[in-house]
N, C-alpha and C positions, 0 to 999 in steps of 0.2 A: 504493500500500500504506500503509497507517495503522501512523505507528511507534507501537510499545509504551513502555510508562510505563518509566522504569528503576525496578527494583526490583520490579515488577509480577511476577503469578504463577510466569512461565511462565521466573526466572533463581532459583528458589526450591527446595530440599530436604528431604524430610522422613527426620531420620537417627533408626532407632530401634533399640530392644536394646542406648542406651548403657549406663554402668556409672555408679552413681549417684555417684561421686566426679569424674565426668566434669565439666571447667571449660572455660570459655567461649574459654580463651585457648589452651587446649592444641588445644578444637577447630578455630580458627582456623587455628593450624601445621600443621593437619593437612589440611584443606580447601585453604588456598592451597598443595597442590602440584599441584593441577588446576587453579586458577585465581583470580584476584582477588575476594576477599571482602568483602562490605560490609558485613555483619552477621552475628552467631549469637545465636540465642535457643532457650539451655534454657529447658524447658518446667517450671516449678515447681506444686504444689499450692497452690489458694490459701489453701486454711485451713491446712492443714501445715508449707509451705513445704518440702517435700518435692520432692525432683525426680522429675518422672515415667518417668524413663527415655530421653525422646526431646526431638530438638531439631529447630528450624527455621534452614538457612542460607541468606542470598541473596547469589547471585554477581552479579556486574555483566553479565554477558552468560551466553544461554541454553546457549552450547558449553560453559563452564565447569560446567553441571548435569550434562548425557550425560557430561563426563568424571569427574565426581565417581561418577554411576554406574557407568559402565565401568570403571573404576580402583579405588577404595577401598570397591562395596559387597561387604560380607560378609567385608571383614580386621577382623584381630583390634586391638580397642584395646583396652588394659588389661583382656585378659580376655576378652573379649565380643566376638561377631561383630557388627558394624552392620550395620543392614538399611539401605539408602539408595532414597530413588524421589523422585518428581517431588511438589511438595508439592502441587498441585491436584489430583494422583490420589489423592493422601490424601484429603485435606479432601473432594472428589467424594462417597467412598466412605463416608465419616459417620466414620472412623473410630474410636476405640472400641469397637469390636463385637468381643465374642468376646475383649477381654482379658483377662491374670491367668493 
C-alpha cells in the first residue's frame, strides 16, 4: 500500500457557514477536541480582505476528519450552524456554485 503524504487531501476539512468574526485560534480549540490539528486557514477575499465565511483545517490523520464530521458538523459557533465535509468533496465539486 502506498502511504499518503501527511497533510495530503484526504486528513483535510472544509468548515462553512462560519461567522465572519470567526478567528483562526478559537477554531483551533475547537477542532482539536476530535483531534490533533496542524493547520487552519480562513479563507479571506483577496481584494477585500474580507473573510468568506468558510475555512480549511488539516488534521494529522484521516480518523481525526470523520470525527470532526460526526461530532461538530452543524453545532452552533457563535451563532451559526457549521457545515463540515471532507475538503476534496468540496474542491471535486467546483464549489462556488449557487452561492449568496
Amino acid at each position: 500500500a502506498m502511504a499518503r503524504q501527511p497533510g495530503g487531501p484526504s486528513c483535510s476539512i472544509f468548515v462553512g457557514n462560519l461567522p465572519y468574526d470567526a478567528n483562526e485560534d478559537e477554531l483551533k480549540d475547537l477542532f482539536s477536541q476530535v483531534g490533533h490539528v496542524s493547520s487552519v486557514r480562513v479563507v479571506s477575499d483577496s481584494v477585500t480582505k474580507q473573510p468568506r465565511g468558510y475555512c480549511f483545517i488539516d488534521f494529522s490523520d484521516s480518523a481525526s476528519v470523520q470525527a470532526a464530521i460526526d461530532k461538530l458538523n452543524n453545532v452552533d459557533y457563535n451563532g451559526r450552524k457549521i457545515r463540515i465535509d471532507w475538503a476534496e468533496r468540496e474542491l471535486r465539486s467546483g464549489g462556488g456554485g449557487g452561492g449568496g
